[in-house]
mmCIF file of the C-alpha atoms, coordinates in Angstrom:
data_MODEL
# 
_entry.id   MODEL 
# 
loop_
_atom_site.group_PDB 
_atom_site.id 
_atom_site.type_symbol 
_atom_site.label_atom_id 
_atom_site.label_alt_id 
_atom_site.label_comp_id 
_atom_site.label_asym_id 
_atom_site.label_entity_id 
_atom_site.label_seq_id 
_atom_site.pdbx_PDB_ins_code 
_atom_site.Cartn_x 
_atom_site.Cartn_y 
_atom_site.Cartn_z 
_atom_site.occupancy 
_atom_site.B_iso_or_equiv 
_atom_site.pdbx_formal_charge 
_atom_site.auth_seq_id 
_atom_site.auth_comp_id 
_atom_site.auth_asym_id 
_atom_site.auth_atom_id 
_atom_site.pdbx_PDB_model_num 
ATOM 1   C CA . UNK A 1 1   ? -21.475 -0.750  40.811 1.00 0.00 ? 1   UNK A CA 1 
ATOM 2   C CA . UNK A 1 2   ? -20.590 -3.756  38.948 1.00 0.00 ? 2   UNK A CA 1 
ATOM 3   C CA . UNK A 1 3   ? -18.113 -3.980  35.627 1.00 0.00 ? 3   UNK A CA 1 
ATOM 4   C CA . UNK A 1 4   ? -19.691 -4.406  32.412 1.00 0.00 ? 4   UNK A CA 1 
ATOM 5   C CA . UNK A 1 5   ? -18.609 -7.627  30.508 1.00 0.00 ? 5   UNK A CA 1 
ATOM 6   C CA . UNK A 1 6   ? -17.093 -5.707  27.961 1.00 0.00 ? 6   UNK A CA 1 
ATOM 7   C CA . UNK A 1 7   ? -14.635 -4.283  31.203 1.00 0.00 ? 7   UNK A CA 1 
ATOM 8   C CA . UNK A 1 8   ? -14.419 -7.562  33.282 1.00 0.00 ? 8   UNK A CA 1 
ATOM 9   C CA . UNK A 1 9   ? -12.609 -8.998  29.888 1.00 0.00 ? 9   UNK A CA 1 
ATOM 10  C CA . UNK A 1 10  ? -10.335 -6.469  29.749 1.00 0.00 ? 10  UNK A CA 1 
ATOM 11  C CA . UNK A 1 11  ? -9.518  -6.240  33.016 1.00 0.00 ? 11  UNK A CA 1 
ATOM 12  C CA . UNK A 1 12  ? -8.515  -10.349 32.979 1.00 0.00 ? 12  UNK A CA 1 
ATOM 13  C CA . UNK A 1 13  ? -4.385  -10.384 32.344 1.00 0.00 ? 13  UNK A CA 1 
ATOM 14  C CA . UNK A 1 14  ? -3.932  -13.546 30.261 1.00 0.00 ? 14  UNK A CA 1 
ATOM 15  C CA . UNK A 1 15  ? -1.343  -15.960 30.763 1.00 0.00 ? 15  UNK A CA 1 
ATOM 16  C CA . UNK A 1 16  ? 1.160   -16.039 28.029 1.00 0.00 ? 16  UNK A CA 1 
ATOM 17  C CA . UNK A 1 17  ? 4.005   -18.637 27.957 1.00 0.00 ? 17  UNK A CA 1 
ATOM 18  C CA . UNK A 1 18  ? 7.135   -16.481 27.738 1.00 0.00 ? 18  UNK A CA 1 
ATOM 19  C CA . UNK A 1 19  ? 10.068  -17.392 26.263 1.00 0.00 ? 19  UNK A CA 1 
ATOM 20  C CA . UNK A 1 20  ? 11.939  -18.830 29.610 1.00 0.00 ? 20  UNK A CA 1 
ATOM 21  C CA . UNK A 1 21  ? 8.680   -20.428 30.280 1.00 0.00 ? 21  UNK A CA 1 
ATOM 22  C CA . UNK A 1 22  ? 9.003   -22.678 27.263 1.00 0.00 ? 22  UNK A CA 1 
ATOM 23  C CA . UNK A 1 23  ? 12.665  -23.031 27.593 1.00 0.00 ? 23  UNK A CA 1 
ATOM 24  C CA . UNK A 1 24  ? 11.761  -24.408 31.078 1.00 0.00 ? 24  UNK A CA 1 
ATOM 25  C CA . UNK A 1 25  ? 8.907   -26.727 29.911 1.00 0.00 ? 25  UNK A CA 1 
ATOM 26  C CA . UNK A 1 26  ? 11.606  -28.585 27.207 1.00 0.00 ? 26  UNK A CA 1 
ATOM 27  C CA . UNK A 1 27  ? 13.966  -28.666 29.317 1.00 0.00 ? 27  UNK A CA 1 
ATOM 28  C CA . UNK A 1 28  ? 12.063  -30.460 32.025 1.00 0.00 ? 28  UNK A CA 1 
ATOM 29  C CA . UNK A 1 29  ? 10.526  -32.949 29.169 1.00 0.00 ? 29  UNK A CA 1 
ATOM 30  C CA . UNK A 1 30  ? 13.874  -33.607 27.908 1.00 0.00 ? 30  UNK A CA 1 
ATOM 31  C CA . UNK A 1 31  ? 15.256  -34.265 31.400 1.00 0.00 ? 31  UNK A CA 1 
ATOM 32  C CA . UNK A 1 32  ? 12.369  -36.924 32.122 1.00 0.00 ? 32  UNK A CA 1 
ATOM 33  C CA . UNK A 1 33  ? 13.542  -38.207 28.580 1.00 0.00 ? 33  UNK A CA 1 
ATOM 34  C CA . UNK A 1 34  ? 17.078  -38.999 29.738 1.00 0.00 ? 34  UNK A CA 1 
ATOM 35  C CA . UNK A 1 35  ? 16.389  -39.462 33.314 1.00 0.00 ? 35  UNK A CA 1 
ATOM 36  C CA . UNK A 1 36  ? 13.265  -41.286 32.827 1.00 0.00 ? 36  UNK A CA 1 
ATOM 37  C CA . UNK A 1 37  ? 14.982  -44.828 33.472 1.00 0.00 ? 37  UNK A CA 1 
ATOM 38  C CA . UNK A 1 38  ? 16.269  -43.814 36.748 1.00 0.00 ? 38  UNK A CA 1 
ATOM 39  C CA . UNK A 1 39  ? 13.097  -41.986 37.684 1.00 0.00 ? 39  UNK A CA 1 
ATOM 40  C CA . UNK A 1 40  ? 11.124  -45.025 37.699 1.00 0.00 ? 40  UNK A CA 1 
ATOM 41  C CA . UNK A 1 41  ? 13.676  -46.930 39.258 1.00 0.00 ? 41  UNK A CA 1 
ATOM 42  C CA . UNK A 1 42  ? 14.485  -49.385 36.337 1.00 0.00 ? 42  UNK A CA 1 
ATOM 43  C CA . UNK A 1 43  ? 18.278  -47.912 36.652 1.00 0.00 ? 43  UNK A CA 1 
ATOM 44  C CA . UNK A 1 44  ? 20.885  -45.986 39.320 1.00 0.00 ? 44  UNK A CA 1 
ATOM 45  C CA . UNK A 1 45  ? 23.302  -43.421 38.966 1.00 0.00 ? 45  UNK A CA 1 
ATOM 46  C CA . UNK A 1 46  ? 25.816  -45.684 40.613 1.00 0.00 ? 46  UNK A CA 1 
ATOM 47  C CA . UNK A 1 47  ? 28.754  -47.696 39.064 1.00 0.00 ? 47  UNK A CA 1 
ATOM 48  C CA . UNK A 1 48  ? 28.863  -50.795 40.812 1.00 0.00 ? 48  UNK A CA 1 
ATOM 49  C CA . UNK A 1 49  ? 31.623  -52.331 38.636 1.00 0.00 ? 49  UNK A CA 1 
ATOM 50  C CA . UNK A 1 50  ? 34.475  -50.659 40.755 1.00 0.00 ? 50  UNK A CA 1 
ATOM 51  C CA . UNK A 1 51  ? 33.409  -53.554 42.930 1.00 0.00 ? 51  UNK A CA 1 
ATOM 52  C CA . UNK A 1 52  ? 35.041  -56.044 40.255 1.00 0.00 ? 52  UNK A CA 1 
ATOM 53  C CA . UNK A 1 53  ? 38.646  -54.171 41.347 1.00 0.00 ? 53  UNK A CA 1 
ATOM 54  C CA . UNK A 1 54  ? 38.256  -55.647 45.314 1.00 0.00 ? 54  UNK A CA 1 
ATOM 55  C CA . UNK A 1 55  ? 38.399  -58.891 46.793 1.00 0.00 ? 55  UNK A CA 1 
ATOM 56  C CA . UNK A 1 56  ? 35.631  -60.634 46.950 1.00 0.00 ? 56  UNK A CA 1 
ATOM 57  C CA . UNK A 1 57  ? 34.212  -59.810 43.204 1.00 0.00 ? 57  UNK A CA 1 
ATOM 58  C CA . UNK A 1 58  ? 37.742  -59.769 41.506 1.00 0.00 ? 58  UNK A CA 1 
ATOM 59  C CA . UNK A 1 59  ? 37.608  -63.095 41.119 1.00 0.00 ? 59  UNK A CA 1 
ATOM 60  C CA . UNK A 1 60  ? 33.761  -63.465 40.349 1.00 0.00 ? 60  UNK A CA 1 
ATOM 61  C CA . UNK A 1 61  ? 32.804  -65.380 37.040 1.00 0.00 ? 61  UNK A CA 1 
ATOM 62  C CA . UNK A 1 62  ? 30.633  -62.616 36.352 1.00 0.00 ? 62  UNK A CA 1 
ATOM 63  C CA . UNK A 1 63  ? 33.332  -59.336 36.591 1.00 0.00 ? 63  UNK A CA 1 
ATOM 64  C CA . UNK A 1 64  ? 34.302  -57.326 33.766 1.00 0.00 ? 64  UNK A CA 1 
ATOM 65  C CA . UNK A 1 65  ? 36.295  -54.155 32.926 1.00 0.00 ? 65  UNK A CA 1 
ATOM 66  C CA . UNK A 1 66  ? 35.726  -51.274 35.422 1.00 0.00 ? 66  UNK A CA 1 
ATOM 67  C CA . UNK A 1 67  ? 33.679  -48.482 33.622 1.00 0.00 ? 67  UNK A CA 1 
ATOM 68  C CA . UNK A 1 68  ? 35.261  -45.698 35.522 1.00 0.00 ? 68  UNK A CA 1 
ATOM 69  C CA . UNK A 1 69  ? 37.737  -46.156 38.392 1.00 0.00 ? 69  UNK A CA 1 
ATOM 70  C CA . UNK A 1 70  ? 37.295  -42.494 39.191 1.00 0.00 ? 70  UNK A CA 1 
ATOM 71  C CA . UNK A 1 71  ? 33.507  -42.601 40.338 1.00 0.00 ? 71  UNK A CA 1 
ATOM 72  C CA . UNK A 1 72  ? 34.026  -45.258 43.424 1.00 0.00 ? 72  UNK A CA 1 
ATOM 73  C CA . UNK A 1 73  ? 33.481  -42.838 46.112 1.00 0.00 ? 73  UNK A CA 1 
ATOM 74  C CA . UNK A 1 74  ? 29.868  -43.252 45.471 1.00 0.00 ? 74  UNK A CA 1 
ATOM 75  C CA . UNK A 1 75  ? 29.899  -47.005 45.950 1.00 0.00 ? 75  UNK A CA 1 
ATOM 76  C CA . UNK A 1 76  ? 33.147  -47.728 47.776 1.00 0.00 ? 76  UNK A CA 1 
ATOM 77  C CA . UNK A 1 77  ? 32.299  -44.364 50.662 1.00 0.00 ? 77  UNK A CA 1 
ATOM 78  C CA . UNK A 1 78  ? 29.172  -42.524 50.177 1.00 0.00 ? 78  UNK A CA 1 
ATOM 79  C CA . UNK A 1 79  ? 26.384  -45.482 49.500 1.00 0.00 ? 79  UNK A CA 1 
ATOM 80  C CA . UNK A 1 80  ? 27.679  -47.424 52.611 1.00 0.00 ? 80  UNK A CA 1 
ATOM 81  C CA . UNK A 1 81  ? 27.571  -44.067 54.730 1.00 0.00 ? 81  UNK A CA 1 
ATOM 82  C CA . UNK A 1 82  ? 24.313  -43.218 53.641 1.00 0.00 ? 82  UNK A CA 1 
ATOM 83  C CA . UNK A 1 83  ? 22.942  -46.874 54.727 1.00 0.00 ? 83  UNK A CA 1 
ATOM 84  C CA . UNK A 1 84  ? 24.306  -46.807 57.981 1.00 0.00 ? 84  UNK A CA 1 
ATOM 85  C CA . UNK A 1 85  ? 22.638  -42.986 58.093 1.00 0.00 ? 85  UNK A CA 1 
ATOM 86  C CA . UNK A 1 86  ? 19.203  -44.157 57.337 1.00 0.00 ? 86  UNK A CA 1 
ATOM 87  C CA . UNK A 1 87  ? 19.522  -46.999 60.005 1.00 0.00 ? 87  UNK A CA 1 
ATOM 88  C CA . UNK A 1 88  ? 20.754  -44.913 62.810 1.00 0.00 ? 88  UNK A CA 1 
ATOM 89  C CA . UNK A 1 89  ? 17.703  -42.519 61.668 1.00 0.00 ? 89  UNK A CA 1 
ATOM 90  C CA . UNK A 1 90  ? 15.068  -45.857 61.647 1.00 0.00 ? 90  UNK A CA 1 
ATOM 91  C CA . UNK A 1 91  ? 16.454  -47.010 65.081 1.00 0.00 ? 91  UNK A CA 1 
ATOM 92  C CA . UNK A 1 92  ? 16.199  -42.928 66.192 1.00 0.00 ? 92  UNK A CA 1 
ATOM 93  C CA . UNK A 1 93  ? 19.274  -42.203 66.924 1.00 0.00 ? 93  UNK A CA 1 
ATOM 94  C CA . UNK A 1 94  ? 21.479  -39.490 65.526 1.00 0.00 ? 94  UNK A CA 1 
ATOM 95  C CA . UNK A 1 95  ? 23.932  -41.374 63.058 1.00 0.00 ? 95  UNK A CA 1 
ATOM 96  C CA . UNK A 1 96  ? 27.193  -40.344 65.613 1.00 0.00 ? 96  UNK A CA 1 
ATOM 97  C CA . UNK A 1 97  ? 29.271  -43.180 65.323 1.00 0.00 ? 97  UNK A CA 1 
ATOM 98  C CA . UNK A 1 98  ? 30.158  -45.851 62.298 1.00 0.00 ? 98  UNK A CA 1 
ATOM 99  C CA . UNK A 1 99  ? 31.176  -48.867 64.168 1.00 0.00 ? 99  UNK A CA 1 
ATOM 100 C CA . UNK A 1 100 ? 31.931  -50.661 60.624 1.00 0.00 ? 100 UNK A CA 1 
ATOM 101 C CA . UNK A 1 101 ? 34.966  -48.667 59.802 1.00 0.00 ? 101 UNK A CA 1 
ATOM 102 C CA . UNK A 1 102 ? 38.356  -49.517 61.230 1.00 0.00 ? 102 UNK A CA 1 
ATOM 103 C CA . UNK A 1 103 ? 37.430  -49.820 65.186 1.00 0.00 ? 103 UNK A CA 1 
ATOM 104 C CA . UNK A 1 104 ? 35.002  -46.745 64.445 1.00 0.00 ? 104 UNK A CA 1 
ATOM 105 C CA . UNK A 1 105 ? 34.784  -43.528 62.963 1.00 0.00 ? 105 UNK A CA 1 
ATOM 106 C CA . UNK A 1 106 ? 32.885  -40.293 63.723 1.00 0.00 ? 106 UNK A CA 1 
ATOM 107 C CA . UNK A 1 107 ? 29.700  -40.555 61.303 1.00 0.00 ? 107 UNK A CA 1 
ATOM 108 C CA . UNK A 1 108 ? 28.114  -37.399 62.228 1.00 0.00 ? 108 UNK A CA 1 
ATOM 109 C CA . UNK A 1 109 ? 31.365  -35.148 62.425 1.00 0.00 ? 109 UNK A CA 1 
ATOM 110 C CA . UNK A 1 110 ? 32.765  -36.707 58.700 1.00 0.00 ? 110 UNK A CA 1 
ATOM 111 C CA . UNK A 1 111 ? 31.548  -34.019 56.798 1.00 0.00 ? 111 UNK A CA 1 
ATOM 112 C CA . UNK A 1 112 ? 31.587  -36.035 53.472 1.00 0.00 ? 112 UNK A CA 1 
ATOM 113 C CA . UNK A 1 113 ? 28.898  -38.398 55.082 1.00 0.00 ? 113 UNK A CA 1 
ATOM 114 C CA . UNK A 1 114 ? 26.191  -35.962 55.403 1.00 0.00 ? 114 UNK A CA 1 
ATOM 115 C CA . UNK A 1 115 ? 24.162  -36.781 57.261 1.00 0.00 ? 115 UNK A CA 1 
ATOM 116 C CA . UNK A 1 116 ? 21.615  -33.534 57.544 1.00 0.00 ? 116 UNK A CA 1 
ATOM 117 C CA . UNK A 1 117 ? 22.600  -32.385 53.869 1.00 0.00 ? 117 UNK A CA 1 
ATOM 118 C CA . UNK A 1 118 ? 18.940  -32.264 52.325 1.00 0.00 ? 118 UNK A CA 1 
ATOM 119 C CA . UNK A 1 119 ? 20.470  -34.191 49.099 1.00 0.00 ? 119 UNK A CA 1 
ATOM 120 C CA . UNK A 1 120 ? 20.807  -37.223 51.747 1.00 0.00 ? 120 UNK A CA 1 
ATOM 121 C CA . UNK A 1 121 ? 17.838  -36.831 53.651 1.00 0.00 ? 121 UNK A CA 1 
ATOM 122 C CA . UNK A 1 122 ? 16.076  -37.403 50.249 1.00 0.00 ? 122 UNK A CA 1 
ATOM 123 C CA . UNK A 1 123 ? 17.834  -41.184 49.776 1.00 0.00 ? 123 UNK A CA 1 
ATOM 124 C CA . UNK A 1 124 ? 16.584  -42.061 52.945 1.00 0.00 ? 124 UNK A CA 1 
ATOM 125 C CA . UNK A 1 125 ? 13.003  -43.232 52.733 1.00 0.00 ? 125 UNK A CA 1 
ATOM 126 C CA . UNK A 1 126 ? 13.506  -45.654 49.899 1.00 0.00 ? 126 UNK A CA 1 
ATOM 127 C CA . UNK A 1 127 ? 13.720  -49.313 50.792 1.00 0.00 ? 127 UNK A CA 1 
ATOM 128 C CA . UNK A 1 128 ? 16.690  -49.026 47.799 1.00 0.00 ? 128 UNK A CA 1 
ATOM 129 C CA . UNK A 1 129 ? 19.842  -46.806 48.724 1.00 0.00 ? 129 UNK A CA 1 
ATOM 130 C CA . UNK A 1 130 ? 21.301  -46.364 45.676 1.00 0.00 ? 130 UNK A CA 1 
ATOM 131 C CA . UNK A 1 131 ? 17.631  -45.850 44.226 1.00 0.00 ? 131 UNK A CA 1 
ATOM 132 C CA . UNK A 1 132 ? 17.417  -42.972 47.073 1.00 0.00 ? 132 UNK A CA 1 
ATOM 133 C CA . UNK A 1 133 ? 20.867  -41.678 45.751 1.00 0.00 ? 133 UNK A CA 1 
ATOM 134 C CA . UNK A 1 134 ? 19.874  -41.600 42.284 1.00 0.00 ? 134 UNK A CA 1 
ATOM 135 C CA . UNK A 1 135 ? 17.059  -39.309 43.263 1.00 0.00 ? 135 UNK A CA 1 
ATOM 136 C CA . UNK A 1 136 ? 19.342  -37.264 45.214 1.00 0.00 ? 136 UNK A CA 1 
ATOM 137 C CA . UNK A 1 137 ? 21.541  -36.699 42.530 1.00 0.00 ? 137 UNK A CA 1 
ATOM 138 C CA . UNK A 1 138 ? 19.221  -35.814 40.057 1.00 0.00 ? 138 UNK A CA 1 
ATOM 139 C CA . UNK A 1 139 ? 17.744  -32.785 42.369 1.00 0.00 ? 139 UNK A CA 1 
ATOM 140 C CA . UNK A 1 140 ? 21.412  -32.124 42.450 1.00 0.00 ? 140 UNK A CA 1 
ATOM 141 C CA . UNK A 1 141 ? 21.148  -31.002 39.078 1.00 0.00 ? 141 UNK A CA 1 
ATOM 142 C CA . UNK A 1 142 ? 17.548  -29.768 39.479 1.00 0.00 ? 142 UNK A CA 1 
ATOM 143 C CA . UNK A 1 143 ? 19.201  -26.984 42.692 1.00 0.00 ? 143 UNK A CA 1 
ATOM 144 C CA . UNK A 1 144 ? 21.940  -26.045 40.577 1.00 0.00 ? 144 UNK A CA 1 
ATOM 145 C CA . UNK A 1 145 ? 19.863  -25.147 37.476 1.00 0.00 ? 145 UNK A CA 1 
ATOM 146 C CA . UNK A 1 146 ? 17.594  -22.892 39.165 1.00 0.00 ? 146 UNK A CA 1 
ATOM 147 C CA . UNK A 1 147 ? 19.900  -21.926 41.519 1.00 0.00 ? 147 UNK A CA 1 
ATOM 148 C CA . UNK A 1 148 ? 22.161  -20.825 38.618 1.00 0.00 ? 148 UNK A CA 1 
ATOM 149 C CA . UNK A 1 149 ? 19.139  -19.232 37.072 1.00 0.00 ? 149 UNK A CA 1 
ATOM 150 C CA . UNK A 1 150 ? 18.174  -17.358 40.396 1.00 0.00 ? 150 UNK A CA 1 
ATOM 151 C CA . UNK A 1 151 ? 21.097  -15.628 40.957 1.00 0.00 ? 151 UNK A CA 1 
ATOM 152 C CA . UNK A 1 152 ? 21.678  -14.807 36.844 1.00 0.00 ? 152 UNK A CA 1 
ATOM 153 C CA . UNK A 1 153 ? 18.323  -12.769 37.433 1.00 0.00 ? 153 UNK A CA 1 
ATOM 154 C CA . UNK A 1 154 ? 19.530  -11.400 41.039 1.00 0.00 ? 154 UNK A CA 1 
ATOM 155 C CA . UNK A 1 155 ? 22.173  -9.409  39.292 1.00 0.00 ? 155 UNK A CA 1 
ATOM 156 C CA . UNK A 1 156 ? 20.012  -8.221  36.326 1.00 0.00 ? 156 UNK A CA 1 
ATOM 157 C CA . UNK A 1 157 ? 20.048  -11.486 33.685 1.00 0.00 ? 157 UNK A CA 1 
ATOM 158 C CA . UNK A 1 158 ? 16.796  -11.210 31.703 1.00 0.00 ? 158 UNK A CA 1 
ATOM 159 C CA . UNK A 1 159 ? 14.544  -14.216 32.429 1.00 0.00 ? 159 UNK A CA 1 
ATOM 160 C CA . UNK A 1 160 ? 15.745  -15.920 29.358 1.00 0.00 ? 160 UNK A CA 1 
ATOM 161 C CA . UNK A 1 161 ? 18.927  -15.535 29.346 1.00 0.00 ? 161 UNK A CA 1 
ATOM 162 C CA . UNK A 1 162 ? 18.957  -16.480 33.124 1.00 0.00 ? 162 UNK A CA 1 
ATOM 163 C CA . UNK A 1 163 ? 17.049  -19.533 32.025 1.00 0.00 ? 163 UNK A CA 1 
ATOM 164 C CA . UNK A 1 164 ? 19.140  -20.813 29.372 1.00 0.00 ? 164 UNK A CA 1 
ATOM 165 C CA . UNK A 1 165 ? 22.456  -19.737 32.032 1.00 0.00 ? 165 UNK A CA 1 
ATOM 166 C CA . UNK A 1 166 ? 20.675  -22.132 34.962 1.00 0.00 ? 166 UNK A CA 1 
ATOM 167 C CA . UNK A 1 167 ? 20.124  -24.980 31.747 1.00 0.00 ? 167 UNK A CA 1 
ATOM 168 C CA . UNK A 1 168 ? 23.857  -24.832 30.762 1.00 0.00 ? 168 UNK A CA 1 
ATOM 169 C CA . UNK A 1 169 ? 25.181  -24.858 34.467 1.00 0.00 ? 169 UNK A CA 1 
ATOM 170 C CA . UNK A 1 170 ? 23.494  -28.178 35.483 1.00 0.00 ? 170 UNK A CA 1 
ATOM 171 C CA . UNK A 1 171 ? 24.319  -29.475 32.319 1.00 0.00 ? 171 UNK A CA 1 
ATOM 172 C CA . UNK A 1 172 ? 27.765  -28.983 32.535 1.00 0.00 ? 172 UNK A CA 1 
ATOM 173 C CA . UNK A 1 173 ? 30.453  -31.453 32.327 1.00 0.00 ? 173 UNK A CA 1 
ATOM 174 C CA . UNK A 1 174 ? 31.570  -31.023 36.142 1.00 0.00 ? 174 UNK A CA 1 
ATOM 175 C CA . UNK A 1 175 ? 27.739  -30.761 37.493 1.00 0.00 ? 175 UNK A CA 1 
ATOM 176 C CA . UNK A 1 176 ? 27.328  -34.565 35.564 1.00 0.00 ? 176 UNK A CA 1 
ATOM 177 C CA . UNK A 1 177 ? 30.839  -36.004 35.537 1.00 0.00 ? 177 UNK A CA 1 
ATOM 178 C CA . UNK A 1 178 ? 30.388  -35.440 39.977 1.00 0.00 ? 178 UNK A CA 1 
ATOM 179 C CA . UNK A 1 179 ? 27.133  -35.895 40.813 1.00 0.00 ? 179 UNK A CA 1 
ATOM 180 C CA . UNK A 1 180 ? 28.403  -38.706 43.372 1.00 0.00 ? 180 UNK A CA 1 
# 
């Protein structure tokens, strides 16, 4: 026997928005808002003006005040590692060796270079590193935010609350100050 219409509309759960929903849906409008530039690849999350420190670009016409000496592992260490990564992986071979680094360095065994971390995987199919990195650091913040609000509602956060914990997590000083 089939349901009246009258009992087919009340049996239908609508969809509300909950609170955390919402919170979710600003936040991720707001993040395109800031992020936007990078997104499209108009800008990177790399400083490149640490370069203006070394020899060859110290004495450049064109170099200027380092923004912040602090952030050069990205382009002095990680950028360069994650290049020669990505070319050992086009030429398929496992990225063992760097033969550009004093007379050559493990590649694979230097845990800083990463080479099967998923956050480096994703910079590898653009024909732009640091536009790859950029990417990568931004789902940085994306896998700390939910992972934040995952476990906040593992040990008994309402969904909100959890939300709002995940938000201020990735948004924190140390999550954006070391995305590199």
């Amino acid at each position: 026997m089939s349901p009246t219409p009258a009992e087919a509309r009340s049996s239908r759960v609508a969809w509300r928005p909950g609170s955390a929903t919402l919170l979710t849906i600003v936040t991720a409008v707001i993040f395109v808002a800031l992020w936007g530039s990078v997104l499209v690849g108009h800008r990177y999350l790399l400083d490149g003006s640490i370069l203006y420190a070394l020899a060859p670009w110290a004495g450049s016409p064109g170099a200027h005040v380092i923004g912040n000496s602090a952030a050069s592992d990205p382009i002095r260490q990680f950028l360069p590692w994650t290049e020669i990564v990505g070319a050992a992986f086009r030429q398929g071979h496992l990225p063992l060796w760097n033969p550009f680094a004093l007379s050559g360095k493990p590649l694979m065994a230097n845990d800083q270079s990463s080479p099967f971390s998923p956050f480096t995987l994703i910079a590898l199919p653009f024909s732009s590193t640091a536009y790859g990195m950029s990417l990568a650091m931004l789902a940085k913040l994306w896998v700390a935010g939910i992972g934040m609000a995952l476990y906040l509602r593992l040990v008994g956060i309402r969904s909100l609350a959890a939300t709002f914990g995940g938000i201020v997590y990735a948004s924190s000083s140390f999550m954006v100050v070391w995305l590199g």
